[in-house]
N, C-alpha and C positions, 0 to 999 in steps of 0.2 A: 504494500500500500504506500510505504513511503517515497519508492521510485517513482510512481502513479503522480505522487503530486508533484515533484519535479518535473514531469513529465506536460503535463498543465499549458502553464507559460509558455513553456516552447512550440507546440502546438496552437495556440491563441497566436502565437508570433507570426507564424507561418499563415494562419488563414488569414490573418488581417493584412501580411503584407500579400498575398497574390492577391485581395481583393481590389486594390487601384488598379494597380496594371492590370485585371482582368476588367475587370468596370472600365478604364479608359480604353479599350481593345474594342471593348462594346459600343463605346460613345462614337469610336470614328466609321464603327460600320453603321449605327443608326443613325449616324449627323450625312452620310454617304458618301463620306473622304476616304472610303475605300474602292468604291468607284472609279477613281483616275491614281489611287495612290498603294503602294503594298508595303510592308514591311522591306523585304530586302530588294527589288528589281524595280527600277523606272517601268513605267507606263505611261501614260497619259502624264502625271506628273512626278515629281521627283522620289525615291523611295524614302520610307521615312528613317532608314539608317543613313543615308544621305544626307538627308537634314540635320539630324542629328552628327553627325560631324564634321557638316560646313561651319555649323554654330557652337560648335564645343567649347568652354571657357568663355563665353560671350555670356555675361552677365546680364540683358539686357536684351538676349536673342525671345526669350516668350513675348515679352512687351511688344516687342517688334514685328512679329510672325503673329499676333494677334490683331493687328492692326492689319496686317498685308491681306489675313484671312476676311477678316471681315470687309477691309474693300474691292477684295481680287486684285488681281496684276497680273504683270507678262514681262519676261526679263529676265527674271531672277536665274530663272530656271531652263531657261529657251524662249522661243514665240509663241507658244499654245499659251493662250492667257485663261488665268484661272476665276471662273467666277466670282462674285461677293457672293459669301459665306456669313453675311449678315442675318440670317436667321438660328442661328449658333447661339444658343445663350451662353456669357460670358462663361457662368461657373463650367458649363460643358467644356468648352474652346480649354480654358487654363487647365483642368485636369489633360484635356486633350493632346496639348501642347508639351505637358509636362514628361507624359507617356511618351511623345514622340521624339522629344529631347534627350530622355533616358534612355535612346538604343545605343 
């Protein structure tokens, strides 16, 4: 029994940290930023370990990339310009952001 409650915590650790990454995974396929975008290969737009380390050590890359999302552009990435992503609620977009930062 006494292993059992050491046991506890570490377990609580674990489900609560796969629960963002798995909840932000969910956010970018129901926001539909998996539509032109995938984890590891360009498509339609940049891949999001891509992103993630064009902006690595860029303290300032979420604020920035949230702003890009919400008004769309073209440039950054190539010519295909990406829509405004203005219907994104903030709290969605910053976990969103956060997951994609973290590849």
């Amino acid at each position: 029994m006494h292993v059992k409650t050491h046991l506890l915590p570490v377990l609580a650790l674990v489900i609560l940290g796969a629960g963002p990454a798995h909840a932000s995974e969910e956010l970018v396929k129901k926001n539909g930023c998996a539509t032109c975008h995938t984890l590891e290969r360009k498509t339609v737009g940049p891949a999001w370990k891509e992103v993630a380390a064009k902006y690595k050590g860029d303290a300032k890359a979420a604020e920035g990339l949230a702003e890009r999302v919400k008004a769309g552009g073209k440039g950054v990435w190539g010519q295909v310009p990406m829509p405004p992503q203005n219907k994104v609620s903030d709290a969605d977009l910053k976990l969103m952001l956060a997951w994609v930062l973290a590849q």
